[in-house]
C-alpha positions in Angstrom: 82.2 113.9 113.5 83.0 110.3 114.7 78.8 109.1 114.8 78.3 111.8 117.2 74.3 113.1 116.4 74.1 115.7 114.3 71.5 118.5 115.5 72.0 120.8 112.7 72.8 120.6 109.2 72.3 122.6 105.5 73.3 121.0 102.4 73.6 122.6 99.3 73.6 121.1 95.8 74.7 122.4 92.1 74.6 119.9 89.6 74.9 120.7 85.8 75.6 117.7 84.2 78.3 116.5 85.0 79.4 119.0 87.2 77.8 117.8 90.9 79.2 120.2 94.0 77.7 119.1 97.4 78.6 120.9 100.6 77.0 120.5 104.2 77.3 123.1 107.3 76.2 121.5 110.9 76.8 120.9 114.6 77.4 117.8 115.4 78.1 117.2 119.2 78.5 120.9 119.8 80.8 121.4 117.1 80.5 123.3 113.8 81.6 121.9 110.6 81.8 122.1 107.0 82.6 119.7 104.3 82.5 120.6 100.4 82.9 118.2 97.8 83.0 118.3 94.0 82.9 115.8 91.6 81.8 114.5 88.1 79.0 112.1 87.4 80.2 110.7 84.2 82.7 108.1 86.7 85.4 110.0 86.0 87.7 109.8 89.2 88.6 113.2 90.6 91.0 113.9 93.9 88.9 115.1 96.6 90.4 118.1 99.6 91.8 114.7 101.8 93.6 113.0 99.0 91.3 110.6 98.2 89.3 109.7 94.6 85.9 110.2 94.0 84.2 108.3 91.5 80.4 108.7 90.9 77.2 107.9 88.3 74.1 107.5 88.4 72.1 103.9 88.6 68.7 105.4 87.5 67.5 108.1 89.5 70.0 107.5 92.6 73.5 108.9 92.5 76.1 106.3 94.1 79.4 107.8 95.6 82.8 106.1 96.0 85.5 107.9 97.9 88.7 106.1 98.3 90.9 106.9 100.8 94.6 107.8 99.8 96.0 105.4 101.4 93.6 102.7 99.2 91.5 101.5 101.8 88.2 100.3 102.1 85.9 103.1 99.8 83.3 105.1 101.5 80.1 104.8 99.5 77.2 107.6 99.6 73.9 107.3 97.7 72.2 110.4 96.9 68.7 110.2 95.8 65.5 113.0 95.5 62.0 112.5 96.7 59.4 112.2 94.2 58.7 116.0 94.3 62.5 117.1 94.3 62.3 119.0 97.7 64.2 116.2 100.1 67.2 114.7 99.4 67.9 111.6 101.1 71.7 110.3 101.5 72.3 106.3 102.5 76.7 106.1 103.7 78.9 103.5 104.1 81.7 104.2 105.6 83.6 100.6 105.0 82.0 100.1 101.4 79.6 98.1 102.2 75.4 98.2 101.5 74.4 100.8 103.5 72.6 98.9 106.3 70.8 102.4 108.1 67.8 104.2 106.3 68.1 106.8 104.4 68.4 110.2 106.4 66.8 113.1 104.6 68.6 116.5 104.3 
């Protein structure tokens, strides 16, 4: 939603190895959205709803995300990773494919 804050968000996750499916409701500057995205964890590239391809795996216990865009710019890059007890996920983003410079935000 362009950085604007998000006040409200859900996110659900399926993962059966290496089936993953993340989706995410919210407001974010009044306005509702959705995004849903599926992918394989094995780094398998897969085309994602916007044409671009998502890549993933795992580096130990953190899930790292590369979405290029179609027109093969710079890839967006998401790491997923749970708390110690399983009940928070926290999610680092890049959106230029860079180290994630903000702290992880839990969801």
């Amino acid at each position: 939603m362009g950085g604007a804050p998000i006040t409200e968000l859900v996110a659900w996750i399926e993962h059966n190895d290496p089936a993953f499916r993340y989706k995410v409701k919210g407001v974010a500057d009044g306005h509702h959205f959705e995004e849903e995205i599926a992918f394989t964890t094995d780094d398998k590239p897969s085309q994602e709803s916007q044409g671009g391809t998502v890549k993933a795996h795992w580096e130990d216990s953190v899930l790292l995300i590369s979405v290029t865009p179609p027109d093969g710019g710079a890839a967006e890059i998401s790491r997923l990773s749970l708390s110690p007890d399983g009940k928070v996920c926290y999610h680092d983003y890049s959106p230029d494919g860079s180290e994630p410079a903000s702290p992880s935000r839990s969801l």
